[in-house]
KEVOTI-992867 format. One line per 10 residues: their letters; for each residue x, y, z of C-alpha. Coordinates in steps of 0.1 Angstrom, whole numbers, plus 5000, padded with zeros to 4 digits. Example, Ala and Ser with C-alpha at 12.3 -4.5 7.8 and 13.67 -1.06 7.14 Angstrom:
2
AS	5123,4955,5078 ~ 5137,4989,5071
END
This chain:
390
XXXXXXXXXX	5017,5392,4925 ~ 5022,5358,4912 ~ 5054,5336,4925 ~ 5080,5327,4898 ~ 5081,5289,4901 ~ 5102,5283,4876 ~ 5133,5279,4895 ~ 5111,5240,4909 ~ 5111,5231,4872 ~ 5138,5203,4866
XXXXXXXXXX	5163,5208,4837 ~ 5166,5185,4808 ~ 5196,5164,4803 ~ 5203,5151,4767 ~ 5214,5116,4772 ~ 5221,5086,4744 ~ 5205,5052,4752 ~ 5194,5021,4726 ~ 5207,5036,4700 ~ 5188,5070,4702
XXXXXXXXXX	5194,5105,4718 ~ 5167,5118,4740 ~ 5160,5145,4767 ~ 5162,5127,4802 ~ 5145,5152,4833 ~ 5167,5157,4864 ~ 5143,5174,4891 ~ 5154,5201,4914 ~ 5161,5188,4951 ~ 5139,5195,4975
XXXXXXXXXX	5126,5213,4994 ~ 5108,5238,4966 ~ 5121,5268,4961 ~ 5109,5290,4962 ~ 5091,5278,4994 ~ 5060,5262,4997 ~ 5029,5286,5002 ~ 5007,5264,5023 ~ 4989,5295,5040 ~ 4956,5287,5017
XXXXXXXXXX	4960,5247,5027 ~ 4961,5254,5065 ~ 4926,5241,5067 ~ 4930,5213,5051 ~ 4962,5206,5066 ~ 4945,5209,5098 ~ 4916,5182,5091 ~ 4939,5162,5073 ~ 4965,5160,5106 ~ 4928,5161,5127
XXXXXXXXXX	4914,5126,5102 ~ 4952,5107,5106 ~ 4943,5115,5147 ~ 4913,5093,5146 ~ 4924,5068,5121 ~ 4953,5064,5143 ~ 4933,5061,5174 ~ 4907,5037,5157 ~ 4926,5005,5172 ~ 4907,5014,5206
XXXXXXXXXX	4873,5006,5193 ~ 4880,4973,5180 ~ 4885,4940,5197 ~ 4914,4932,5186 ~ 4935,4959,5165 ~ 4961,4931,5151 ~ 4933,4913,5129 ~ 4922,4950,5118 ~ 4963,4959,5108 ~ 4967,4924,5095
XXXXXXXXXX	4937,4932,5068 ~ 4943,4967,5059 ~ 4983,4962,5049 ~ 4972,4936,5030 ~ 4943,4958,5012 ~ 4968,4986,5006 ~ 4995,4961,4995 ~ 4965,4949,4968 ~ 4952,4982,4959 ~ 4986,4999,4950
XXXXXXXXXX	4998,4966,4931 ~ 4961,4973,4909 ~ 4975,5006,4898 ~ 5002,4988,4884 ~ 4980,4967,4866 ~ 4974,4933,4884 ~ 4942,4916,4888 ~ 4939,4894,4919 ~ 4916,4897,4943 ~ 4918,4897,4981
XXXXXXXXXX	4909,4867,4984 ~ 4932,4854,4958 ~ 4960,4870,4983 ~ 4951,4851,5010 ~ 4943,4820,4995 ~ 4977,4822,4980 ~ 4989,4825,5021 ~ 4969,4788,5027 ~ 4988,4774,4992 ~ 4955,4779,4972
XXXXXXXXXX	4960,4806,4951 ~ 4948,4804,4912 ~ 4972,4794,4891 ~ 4964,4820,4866 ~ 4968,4848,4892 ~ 4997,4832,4904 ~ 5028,4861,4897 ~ 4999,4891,4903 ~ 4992,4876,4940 ~ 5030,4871,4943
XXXXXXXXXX	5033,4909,4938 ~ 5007,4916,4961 ~ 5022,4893,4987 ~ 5058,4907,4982 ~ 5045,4943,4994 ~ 5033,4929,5023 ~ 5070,4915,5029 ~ 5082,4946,5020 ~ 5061,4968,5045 ~ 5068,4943,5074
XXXXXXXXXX	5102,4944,5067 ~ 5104,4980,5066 ~ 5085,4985,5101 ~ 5107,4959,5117 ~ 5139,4975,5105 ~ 5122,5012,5118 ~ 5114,4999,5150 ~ 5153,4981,5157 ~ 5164,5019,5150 ~ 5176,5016,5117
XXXXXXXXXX	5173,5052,5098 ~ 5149,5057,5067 ~ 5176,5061,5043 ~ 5187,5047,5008 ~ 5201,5009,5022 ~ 5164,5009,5036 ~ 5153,5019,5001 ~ 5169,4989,4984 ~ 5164,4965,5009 ~ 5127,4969,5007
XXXXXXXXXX	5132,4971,4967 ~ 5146,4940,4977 ~ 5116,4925,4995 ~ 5090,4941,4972 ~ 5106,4922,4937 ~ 5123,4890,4950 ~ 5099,4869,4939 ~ 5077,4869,4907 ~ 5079,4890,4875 ~ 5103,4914,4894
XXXXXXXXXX	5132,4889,4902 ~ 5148,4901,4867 ~ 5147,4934,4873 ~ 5183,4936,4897 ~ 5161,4937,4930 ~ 5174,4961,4956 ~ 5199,4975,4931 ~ 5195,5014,4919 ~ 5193,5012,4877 ~ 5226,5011,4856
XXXXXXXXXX	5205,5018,4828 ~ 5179,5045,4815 ~ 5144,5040,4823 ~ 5110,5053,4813 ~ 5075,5058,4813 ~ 5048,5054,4790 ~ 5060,5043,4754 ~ 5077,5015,4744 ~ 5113,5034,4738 ~ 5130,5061,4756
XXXXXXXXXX	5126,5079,4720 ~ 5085,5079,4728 ~ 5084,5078,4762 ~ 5056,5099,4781 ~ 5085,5112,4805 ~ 5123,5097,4811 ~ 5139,5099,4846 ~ 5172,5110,4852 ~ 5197,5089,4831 ~ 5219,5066,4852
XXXXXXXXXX	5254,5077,4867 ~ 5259,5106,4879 ~ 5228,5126,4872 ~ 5212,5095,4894 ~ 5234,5094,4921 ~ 5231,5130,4929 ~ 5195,5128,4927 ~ 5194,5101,4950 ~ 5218,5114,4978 ~ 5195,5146,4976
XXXXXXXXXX	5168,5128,4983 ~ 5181,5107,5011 ~ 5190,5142,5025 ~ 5155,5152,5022 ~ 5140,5124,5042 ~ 5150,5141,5076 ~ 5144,5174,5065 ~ 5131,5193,5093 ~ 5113,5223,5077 ~ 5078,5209,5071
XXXXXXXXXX	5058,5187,5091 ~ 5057,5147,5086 ~ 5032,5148,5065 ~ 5036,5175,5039 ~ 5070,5157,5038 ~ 5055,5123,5024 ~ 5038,5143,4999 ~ 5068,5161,4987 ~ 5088,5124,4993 ~ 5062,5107,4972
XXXXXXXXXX	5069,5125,4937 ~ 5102,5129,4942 ~ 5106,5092,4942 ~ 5082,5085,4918 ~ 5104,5110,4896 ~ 5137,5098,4904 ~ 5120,5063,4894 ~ 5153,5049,4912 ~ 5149,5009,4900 ~ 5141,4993,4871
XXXXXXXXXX	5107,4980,4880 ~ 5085,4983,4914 ~ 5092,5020,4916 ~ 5052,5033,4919 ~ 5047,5005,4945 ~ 5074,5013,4964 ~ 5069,5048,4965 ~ 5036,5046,4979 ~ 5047,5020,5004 ~ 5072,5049,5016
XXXXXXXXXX	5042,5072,5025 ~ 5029,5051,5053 ~ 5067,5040,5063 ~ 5075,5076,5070 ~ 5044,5086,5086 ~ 5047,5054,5108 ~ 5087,5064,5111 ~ 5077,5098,5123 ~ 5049,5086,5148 ~ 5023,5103,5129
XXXXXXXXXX	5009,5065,5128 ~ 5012,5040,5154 ~ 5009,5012,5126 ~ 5003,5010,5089 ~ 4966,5015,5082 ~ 4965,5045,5058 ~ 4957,5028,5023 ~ 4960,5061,5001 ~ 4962,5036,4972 ~ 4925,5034,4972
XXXXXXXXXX	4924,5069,4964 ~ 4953,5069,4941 ~ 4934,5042,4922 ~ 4901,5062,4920 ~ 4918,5095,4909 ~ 4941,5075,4889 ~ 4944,5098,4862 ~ 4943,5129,4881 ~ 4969,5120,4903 ~ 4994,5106,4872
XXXXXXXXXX	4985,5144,4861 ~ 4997,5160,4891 ~ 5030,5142,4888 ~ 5035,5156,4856 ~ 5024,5193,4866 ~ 5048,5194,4895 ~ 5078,5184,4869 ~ 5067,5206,4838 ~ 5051,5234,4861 ~ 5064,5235,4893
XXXXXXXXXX	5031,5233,4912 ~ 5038,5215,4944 ~ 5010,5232,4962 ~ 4981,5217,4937 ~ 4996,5182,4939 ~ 4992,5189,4982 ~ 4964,5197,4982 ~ 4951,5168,4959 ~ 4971,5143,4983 ~ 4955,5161,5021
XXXXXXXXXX	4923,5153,5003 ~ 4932,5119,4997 ~ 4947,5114,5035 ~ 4913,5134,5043 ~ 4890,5109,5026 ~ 4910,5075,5033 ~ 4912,5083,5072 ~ 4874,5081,5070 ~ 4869,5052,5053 ~ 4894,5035,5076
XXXXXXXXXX	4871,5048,5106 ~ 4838,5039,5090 ~ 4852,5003,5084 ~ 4865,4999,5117 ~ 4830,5002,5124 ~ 4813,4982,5100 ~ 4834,4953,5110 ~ 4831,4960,5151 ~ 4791,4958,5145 ~ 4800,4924,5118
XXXXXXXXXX	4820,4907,5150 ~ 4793,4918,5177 ~ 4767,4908,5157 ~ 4778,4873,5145 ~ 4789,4866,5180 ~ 4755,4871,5192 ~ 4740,4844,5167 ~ 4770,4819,5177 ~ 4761,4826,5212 ~ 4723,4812,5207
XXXXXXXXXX	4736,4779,5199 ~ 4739,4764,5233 ~ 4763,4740,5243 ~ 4782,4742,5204 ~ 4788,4777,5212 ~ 4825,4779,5229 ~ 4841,4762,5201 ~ 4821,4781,5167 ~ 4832,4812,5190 ~ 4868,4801,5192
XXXXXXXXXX	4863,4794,5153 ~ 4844,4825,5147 ~ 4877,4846,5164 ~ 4900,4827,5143 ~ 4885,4836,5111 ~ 4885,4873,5119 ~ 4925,4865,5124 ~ 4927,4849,5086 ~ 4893,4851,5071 ~ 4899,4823,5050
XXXXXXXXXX	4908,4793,5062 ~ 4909,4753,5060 ~ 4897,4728,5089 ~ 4934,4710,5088 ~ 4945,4748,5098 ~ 4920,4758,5124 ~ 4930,4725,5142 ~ 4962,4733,5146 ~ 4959,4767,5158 ~ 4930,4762,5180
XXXXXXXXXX	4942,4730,5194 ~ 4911,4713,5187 ~ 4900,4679,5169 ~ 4896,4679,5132 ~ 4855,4665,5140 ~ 4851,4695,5166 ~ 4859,4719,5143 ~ 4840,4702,5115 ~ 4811,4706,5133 ~ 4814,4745,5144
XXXXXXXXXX	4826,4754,5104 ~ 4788,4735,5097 ~ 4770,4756,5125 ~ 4788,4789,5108 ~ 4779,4777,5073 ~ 4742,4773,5089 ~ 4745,4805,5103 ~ 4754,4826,5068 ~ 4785,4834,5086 ~ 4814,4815,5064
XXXXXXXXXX	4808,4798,5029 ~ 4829,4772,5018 ~ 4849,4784,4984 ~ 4866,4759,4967 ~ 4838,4731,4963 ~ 4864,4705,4965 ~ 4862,4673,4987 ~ 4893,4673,5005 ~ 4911,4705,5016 ~ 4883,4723,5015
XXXXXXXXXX	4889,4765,5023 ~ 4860,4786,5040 ~ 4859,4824,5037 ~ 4841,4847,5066 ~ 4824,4859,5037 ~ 4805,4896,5052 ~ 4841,4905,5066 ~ 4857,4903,5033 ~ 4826,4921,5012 ~ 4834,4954,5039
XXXXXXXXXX	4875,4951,5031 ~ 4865,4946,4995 ~ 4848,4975,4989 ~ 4872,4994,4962 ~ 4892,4965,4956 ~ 4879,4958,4922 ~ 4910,4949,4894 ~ 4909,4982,4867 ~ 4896,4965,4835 ~ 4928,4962,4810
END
């Protein structure tokens, strides 16, 4: 016999905003009722928990697991800020870190660069003890939109006035979030509630999390970034993740249209159990690609290091170059000097033995100030990262 799941559909609340009345949709707090049936997931839940395991272990192969945390939260900061619509690159991102970024990608790598603010901030406040809650909410709302195209947009204050989605009104809107006041404030303190509900594990959790928010659609602007930044935050909150190297927006991005779908059939149908099942796939399939890459770029280091090695006596300092560039791979001399405590000339030389060596190719063609890319590491974090066409 087929479960009612009506009672999950959110009711309809006829609200008055620009001059127009329209139906605003209030969703039912969680968790579902009635409950979840997750007995035909418990595979997938069980290779999706099994695929976090080894993504989350995956630090142990590598070198050094900062420089392979340092890339991915900046891939995941890019990919979800694509969804929204941006087109920089990763390497716009980080040669907007060295001062270099193109001017006409200037506001879409400031977005990107902001979610990497906002996710450091977020772990930092987690790990000091601070609660997953609605301050954290705003103050990472806060981080995520201070800067850029979102500084209008009342960072890390909840809406005082109706959004939507899709459309350019309210009146012809694809779907309108609960209207502000009230009908908002109670959705949000139900919410807040939910983030330390016990009854399902961490990670059906971010799933259910995930929609809610994205329904709630608590800010004016930032709301789909920041409610996939709170996937990882609670899974690294939680300890399912000892650091922040799921990038589910790579999946999001692929299935773009299927997972905007979902969203929609868990408000109009009720059907949390086809939107979980859509997101353990996604966990499933990103965990892998995080594994394979970890491997790709352990054989890239190995490898490289083996030709630097052959040099002889130039060796020690390309090597010291070589590891600095798998900390930032882009980078100018002026830079390397400084960290590496070496003379501008020395490093000079080992930037022209790499360029010799097909390791790093020099990107800017100017004379002075002059930025070189480790240019096989960034092809293997590319991969995906391609802007969606507008």
């Amino acid at each position: 016999m087929a479960v009612d799941l009506t009672p999950r559909i959110g009711k309809p609340v006829v609200t008055s905003t620009t001059g127009e009345v329209v139906r605003a949709y209030v969703p039912q707090p969680l968790p579902p009722q009635p409950p979840l049936d997750l007995g035909r997931l418990i595979d997938l839940i069980e290779r999706a928990n099994q695929s976090l395991g080894r993504l989350d272990g995956i630090a142990t192969i590598l070198p050094s697991p900062s420089l392979f945390i340092y890339m991915y939260l900046r891939k995941e900061a890019l990919l979800s800020s694509q969804i929204e619509g941006t087109q920089s690159s990763l390497s716009d991102l980080l040669m907007f870190e060295n001062d270099d970024a193109p001017i006409a990608l200037l506001d879409d790598v400031r977005e990107v660069s902001n979610y990497v603010a906002a996710m450091h901030h977020g772990l930092k406040r987690l790990a000091d003890g601070f609660p997953m809650s609605l301050r954290l909410i705003r103050e990472l709302h806060q981080e995520l939109m201070l800067k850029g195209r979102g500084s209008t947009k009342l960072p890390g204050e909840f809406r005082h006035s109706q959004n939507w989605i899709g459309g350019t009104r309210p009146g012809n809107a694809r779907f309108v979030p609960p209207p502000p006041g009230q009908a908002l404030e109670t959705c949000l303190s139900e919410f807040e509630r939910f983030l330390h509900y016990p009854t399902y594990s961490p990670l059906i959790r971010s799933a259910l999390m995930h929609v809610q928010f994205e329904t709630i659609h608590p800010f004016l602007d930032g709301n789909g970034r920041l409610g996939r930044l709170l996937i990882t935050l609670l899974l690294c909150d939680e300890k399912v993740l000892a650091e922040p190297i799921l990038y589910l927006s790579l999946y999001f991005k692929t299935h773009r249209t299927r997972y905007y779908e979902l969203l929609q059939i868990v408000r109009d149908q009720g059907d949390w159990e086809a939107w979980i099942e859509f997101f353990l796939h996604g966990v499933i399939e990103t965990s892998k690609q995080g594994v394979a890459t970890a491997k790709q770029l352990q054989t890239l280091f190995r490898d490289d290091a083996a030709k630097i090695t052959e040099l002889g006596r130039p060796a020690a300092s390309a090597l010291r170059v070589h590891i600095e560039l798998q900390r930032t791979p882009i980078l100018p001399v002026l830079e390397l000097a400084k960290r590496l405590q070496l003379s501008q000339p020395t490093i000079q030389k080992s930037i022209e033995h790499l360029l010799n060596l097909d390791i790093v190719t020099e990107i800017t063609g100017k004379r002075w100030r002059r930025l070189y890319r480790y240019q096989r590491y960034l092809d293997i974090l590319d991969q995906g990262t391609e802007p969606i066409p507008r």
